[in-house]
ZALOKOL-433921 format. One line per 3 residues: number of its first residue (from 0); for each residue z, y, x of N, C-alpha, C. Coordinates in steps of 0.001 Angstrom, whole numbers. Layout:
<sites>
NUM	Z,Y,X,Z,Y,X,Z,Y,X ~ ...
</sites>
This chain:
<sites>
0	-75756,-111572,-124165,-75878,-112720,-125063,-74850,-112658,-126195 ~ -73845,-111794,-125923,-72410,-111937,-126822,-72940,-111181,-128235 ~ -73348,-109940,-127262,-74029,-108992,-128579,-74956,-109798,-129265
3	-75793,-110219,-128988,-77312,-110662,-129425,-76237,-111569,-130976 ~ -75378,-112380,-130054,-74739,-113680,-131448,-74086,-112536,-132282 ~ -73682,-111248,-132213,-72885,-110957,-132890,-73481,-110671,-134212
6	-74987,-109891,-133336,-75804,-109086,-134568,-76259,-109921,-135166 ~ -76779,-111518,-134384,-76937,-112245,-135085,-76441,-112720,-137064 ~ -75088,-113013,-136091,-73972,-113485,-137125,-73847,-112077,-138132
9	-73820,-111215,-137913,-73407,-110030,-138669,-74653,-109918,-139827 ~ -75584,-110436,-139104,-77240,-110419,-140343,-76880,-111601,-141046 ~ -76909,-112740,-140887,-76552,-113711,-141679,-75282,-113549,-142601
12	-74226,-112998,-142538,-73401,-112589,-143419,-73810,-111209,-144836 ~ -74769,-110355,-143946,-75509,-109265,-144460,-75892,-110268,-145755 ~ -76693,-110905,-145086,-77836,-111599,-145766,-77373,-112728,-147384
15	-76272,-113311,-146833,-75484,-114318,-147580,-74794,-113043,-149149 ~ -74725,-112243,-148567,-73643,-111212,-149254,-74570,-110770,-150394 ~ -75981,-110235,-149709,-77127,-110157,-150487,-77326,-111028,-151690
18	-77372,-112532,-151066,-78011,-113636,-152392,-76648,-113445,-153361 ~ -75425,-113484,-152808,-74475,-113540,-153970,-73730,-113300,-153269 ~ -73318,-111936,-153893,-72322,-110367,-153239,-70608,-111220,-153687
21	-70431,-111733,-155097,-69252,-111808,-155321,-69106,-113131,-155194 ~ -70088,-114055,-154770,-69601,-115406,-153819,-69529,-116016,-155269 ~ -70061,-116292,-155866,-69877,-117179,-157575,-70195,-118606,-157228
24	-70914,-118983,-156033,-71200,-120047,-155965,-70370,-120821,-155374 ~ -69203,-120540,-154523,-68249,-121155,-153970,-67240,-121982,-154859 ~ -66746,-121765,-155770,-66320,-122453,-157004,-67386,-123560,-157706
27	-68136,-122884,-157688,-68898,-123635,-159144,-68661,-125186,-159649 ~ -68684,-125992,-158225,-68643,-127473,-158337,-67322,-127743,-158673 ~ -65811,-126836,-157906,-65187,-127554,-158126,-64556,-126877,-159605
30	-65094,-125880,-160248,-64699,-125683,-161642,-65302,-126791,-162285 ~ -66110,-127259,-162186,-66977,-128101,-163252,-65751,-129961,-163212 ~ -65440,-129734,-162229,-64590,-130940,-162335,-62671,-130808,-163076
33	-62621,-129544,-163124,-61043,-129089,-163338,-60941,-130043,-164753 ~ -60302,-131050,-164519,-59533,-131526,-165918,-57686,-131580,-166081 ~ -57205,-130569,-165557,-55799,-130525,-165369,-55222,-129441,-167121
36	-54222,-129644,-167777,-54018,-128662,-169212,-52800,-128004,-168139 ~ -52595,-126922,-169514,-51833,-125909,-169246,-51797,-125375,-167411 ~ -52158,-125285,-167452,-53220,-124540,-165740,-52564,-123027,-165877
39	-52516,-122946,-163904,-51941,-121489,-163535,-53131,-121336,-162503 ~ -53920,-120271,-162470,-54533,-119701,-161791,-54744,-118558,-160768 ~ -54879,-118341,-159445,-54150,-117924,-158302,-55978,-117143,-158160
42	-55795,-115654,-158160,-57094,-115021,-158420,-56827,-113757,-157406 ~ -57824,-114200,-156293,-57121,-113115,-155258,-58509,-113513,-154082 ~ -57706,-112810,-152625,-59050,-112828,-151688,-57789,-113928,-150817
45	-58123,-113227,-149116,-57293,-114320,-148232,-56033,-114755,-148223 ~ -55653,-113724,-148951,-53949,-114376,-149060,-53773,-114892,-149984 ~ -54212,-114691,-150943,-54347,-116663,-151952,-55031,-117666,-151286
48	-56329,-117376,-150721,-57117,-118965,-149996,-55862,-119027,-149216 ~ -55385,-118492,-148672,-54027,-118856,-147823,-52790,-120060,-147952 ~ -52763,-119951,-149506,-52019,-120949,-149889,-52075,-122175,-149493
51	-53431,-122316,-149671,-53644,-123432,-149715,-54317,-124478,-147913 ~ -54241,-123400,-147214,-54323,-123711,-145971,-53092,-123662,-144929 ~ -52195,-122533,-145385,-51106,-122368,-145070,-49791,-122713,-145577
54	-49607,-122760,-146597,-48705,-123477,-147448,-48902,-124570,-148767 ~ -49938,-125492,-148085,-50408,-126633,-149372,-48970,-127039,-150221 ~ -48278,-127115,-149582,-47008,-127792,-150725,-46488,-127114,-151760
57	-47068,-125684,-151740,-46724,-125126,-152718,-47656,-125388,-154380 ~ -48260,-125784,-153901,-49447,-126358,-155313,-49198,-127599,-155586 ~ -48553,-128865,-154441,-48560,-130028,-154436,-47697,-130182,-156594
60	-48299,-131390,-156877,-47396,-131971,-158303,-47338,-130645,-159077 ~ -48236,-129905,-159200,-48125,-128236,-160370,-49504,-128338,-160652 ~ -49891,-128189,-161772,-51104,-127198,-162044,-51614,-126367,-161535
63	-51285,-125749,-160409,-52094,-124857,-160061,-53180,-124822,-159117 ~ -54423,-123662,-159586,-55756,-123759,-159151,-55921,-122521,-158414 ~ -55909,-123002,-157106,-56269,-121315,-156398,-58034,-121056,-155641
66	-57666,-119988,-156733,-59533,-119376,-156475,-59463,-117741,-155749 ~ -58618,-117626,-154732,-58828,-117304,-153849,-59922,-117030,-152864 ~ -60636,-116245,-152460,-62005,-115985,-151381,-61313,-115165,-150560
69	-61722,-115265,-149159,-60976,-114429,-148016,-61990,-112976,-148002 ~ -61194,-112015,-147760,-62457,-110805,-147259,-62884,-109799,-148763 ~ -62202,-110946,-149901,-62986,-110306,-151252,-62203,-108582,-151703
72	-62731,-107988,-152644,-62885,-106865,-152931,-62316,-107096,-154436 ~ -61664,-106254,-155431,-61745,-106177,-156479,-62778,-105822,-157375 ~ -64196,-105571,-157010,-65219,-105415,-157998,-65630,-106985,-158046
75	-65956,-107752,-156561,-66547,-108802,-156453,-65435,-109825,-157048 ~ -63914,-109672,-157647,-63097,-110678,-157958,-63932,-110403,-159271 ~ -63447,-109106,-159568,-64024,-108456,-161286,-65455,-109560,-161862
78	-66599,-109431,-161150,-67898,-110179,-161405,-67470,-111818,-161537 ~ -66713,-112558,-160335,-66439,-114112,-160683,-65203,-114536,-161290 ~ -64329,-113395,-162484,-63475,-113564,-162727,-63422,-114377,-164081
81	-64980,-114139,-165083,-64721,-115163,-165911,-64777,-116375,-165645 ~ -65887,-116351,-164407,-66254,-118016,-164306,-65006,-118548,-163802 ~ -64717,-118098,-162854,-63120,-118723,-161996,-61936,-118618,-162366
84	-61822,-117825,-163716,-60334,-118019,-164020,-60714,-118438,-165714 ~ -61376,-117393,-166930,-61799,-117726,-168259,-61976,-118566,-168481 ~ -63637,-119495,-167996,-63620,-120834,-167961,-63199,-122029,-167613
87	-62038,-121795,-167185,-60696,-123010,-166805,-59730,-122754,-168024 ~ -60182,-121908,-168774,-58846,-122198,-169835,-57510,-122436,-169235 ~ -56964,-121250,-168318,-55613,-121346,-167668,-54837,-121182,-168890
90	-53114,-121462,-168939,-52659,-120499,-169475,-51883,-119206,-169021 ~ -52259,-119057,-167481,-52027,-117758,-166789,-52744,-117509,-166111 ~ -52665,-116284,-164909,-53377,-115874,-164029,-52328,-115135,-163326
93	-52482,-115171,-161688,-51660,-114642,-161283,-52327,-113723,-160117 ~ -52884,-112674,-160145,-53697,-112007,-159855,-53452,-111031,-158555 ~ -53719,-111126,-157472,-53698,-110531,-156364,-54468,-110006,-155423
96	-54682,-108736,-155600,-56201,-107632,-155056,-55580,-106084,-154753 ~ -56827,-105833,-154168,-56541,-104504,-153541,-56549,-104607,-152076 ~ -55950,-104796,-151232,-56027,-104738,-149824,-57489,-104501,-149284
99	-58208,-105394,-149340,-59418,-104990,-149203,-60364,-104231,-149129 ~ -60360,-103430,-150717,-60480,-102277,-151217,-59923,-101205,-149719 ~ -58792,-101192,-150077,-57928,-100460,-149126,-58628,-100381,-147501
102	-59027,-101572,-147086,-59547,-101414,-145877,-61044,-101310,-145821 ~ -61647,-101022,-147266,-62919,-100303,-146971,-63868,-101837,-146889 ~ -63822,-103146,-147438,-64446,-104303,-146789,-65843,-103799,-147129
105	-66069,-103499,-148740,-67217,-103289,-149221,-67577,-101943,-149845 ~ -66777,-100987,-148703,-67467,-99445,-149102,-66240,-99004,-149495 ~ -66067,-97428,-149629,-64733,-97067,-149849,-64709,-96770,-151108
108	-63282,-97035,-151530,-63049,-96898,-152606,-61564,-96137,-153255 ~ -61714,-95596,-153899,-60173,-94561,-154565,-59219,-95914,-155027 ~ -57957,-95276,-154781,-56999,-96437,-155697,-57507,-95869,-156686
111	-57228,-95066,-157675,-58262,-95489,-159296,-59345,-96453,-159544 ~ -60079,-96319,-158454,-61253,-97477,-158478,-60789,-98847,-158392 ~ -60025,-98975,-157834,-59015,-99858,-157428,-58134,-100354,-158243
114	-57776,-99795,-159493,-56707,-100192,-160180,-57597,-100329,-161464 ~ -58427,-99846,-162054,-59671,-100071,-162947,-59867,-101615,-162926 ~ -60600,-101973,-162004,-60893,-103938,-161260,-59883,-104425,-162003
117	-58472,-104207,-161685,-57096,-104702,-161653,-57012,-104554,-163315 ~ -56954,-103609,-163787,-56968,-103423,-165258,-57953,-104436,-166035 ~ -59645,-104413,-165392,-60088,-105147,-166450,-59999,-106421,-166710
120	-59414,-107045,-164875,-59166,-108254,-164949,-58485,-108682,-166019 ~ -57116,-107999,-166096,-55633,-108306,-166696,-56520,-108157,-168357 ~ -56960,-107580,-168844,-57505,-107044,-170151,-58481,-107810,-170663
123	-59110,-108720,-169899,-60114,-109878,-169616,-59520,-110880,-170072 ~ -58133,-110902,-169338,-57424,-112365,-169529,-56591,-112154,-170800 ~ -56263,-111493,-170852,-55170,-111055,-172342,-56634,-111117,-173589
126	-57642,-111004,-173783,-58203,-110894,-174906,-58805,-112576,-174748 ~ -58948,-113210,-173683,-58952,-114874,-174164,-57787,-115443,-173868 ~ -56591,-114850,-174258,-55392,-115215,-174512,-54631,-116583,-173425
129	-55116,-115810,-172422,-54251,-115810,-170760,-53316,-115164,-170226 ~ -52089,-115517,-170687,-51151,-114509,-169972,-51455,-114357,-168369 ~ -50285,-113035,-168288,-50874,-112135,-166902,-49715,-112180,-166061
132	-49828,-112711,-164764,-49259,-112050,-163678,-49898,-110976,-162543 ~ -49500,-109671,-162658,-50053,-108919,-161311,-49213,-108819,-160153 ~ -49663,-108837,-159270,-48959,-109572,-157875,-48887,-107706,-157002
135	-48186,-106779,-157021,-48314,-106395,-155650,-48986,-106721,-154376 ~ -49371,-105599,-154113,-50289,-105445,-152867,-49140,-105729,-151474 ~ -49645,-106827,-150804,-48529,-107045,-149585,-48656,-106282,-148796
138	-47373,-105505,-148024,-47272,-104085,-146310,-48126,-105037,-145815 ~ -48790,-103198,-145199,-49958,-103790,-144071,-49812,-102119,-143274 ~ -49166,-102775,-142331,-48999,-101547,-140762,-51094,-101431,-140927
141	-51689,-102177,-140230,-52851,-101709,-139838,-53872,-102939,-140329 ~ -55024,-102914,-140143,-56185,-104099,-140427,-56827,-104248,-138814 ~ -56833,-105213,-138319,-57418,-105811,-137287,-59025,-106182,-137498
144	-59347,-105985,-138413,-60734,-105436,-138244,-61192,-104086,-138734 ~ -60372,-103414,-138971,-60997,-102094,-139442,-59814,-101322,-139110 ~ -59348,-101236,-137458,-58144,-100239,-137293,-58120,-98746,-137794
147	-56705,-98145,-137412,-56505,-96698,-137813,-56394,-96048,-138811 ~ -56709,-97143,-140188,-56742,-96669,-141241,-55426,-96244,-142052 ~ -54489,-96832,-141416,-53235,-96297,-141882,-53072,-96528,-143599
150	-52841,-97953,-143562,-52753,-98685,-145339,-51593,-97996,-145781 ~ -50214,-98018,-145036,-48904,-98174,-145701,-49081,-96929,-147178 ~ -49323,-95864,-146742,-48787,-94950,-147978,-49602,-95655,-148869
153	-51306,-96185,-148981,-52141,-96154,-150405,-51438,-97679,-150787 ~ -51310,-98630,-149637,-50612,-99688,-150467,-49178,-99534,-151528 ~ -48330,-98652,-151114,-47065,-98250,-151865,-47803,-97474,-153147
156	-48901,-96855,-152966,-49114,-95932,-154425,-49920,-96894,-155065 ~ -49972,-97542,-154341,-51235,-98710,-155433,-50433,-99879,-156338 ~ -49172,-99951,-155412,-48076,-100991,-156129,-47469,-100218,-157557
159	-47225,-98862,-156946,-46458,-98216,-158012,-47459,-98137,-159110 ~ -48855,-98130,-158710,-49898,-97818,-160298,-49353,-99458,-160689 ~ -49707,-100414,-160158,-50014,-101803,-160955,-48333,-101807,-161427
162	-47159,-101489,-161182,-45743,-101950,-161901,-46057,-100927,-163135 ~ -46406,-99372,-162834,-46368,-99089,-164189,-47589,-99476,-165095 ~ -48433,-100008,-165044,-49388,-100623,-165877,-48889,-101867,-166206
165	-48019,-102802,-165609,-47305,-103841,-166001,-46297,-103681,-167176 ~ -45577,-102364,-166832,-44554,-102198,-167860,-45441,-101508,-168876 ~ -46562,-100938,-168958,-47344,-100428,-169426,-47662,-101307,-171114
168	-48075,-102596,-170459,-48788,-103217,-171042,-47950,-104581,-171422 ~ -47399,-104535,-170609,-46216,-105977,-170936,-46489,-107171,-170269 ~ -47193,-106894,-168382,-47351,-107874,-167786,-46052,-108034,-167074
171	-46692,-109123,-166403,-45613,-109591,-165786,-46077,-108443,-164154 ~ -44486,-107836,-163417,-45123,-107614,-161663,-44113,-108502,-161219 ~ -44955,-108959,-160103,-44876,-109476,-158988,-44284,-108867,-158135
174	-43521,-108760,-157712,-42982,-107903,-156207,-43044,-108900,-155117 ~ -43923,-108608,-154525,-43825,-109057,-153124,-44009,-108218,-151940 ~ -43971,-106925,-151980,-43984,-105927,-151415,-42706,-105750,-151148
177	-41542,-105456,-151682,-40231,-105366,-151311,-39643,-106243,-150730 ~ -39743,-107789,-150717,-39274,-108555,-150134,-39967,-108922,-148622 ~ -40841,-107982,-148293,-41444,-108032,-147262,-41498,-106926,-146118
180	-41860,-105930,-146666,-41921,-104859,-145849,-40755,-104670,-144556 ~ -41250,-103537,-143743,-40327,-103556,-142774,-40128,-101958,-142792 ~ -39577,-101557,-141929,-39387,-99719,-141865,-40395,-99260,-141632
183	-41438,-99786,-141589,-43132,-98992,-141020,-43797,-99345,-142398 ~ -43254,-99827,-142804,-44259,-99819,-144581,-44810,-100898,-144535 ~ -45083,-101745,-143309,-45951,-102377,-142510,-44918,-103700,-143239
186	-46064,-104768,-142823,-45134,-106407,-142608,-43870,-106598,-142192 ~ -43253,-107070,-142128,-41853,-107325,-141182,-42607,-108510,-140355 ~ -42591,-108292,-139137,-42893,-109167,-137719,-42735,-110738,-137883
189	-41698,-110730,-139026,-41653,-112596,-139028,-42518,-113154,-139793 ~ -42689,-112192,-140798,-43862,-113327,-142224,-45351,-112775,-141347 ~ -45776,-112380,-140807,-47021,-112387,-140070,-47619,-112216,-138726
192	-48719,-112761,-138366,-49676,-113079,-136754,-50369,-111221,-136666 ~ -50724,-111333,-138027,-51704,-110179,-137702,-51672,-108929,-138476 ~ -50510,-108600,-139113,-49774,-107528,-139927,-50602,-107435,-141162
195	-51052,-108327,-141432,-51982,-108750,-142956,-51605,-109357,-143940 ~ -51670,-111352,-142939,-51791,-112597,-143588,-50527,-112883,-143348 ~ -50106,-113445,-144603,-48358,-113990,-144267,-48942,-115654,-143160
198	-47640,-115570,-142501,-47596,-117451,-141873,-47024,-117998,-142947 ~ -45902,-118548,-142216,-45553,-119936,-143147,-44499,-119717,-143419 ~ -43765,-118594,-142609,-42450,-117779,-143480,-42876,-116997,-144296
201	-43752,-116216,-143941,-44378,-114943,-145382,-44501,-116126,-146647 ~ -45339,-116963,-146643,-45513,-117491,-147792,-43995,-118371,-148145 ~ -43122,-118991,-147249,-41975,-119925,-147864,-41057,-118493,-148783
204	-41188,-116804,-148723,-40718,-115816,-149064,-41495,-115909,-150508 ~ -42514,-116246,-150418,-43554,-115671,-151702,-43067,-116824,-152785 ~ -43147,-117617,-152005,-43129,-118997,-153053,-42213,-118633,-154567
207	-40771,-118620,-154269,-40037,-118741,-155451,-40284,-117232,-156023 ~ -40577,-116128,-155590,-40903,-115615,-155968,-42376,-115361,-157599 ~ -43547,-115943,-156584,-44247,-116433,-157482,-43646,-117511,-158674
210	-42800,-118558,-158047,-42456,-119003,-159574,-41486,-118479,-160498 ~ -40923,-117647,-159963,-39965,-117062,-161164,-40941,-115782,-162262 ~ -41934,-115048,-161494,-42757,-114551,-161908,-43260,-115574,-163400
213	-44182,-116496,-162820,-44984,-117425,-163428,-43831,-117679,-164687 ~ -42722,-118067,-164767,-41952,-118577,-165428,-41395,-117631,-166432 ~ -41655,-116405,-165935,-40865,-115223,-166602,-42062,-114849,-167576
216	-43328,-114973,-167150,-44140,-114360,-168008,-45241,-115598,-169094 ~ -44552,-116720,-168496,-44732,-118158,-169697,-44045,-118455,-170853 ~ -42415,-117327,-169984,-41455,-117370,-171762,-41789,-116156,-171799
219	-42741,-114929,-171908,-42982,-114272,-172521,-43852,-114142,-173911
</sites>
């Protein structure tokens, strides 16, 4: 019976992914209501929805709008990136992808492929005159749904492409990779359950981080 629900559930996700692969419809309603100015926008998969389940106080009294999807991919951010970040008229974006990619969610993919997404986002937002934050890819020892894959080295080469495309281009990086990691490349044991998703120490670490970011690249 366990199997039967699994394949079940596994077709209905098939299926959902089918009608709309990059999930555009999950936003829609609550973009149509955004009347907040000068807006910061949080453009990522589970560890942005994270914020806001795991650390709500960090958005509490700020502008900021996190459009976050758990599970997402950088092609599928790429496709709902005008609607969810362009058409809010932010005046940033603080952009966090790749992992995913990395663990293969929606087919494998090269870090080049990988850093392309990441590029057009940032190049997207800079030509409707959105400044940019790119966020480092957070240590990940392993993925609990897709073991063995052994993230640590492509996450470190994937950080090092997005800092030099930052200095590249004159974004803002994010480091949250250094303030995290442990000697396995991996999480450090306190900011996470499942060597992925920060808890509620991973994110109280991210926090000022993200705002000095945000702040650094607003007086830019």
């Amino acid at each position: 019976m366990k199997e039967i629900i699994t394949l079940l559930f596994l077709f209905c996700m098939i299926s959902m992914q089918a009608q709309d692969w990059p999930n555009l419809e999950r936003f829609q309603k609550e973009n149509a209501m955004i009347n907040t100015t000068d807006r910061v926008v949080f453009m990522g998969n589970s560890i942005t929805e994270g914020w806001s389940n795991i650390h709500p106080e960090f958005f509490e009294g700020k502008p900021y709008v996190n459009r976050g999807i758990g599970g997402q991919t950088t092609p599928q951010m790429l496709i709902r990136f005008r609607q969810d970040v362009v058409s809010l008229h932010p005046k940033l974006v603080v952009i966090l992808a790749g992992i995913n990619d990395i663990a293969g969610n929606t087919g494998p993919s090269t870090l080049e492929m990988i850093m392309d997404n990441i590029k057009s986002m940032a190049e997207i937002a800079r030509a409707n005159n959105i400044k940019v934050v790119l966020s480092s890819v957070l240590p990940a020892y392993d993925f609990p749904w897709s073991p063995g894959l052994d993230p640590g080295p492509k996450v470190m080469r994937l950080n090092a492409m997005i800092k030099e495309f930052c200095e590249a281009q004159n974004f803002v990086y994010l480091d949250y990779f250094s303030a995290m990691v442990d000697d396995r490349n991996g999480m450090d044991k306190k900011y996470h359950e499942d060597e992925v998703h920060p808890n509620i120490l991973g994110y109280q670490v991210m926090a000022p981080l993200a705002e000095a970011a945000i702040k650094k690249a607003i007086g830019n």
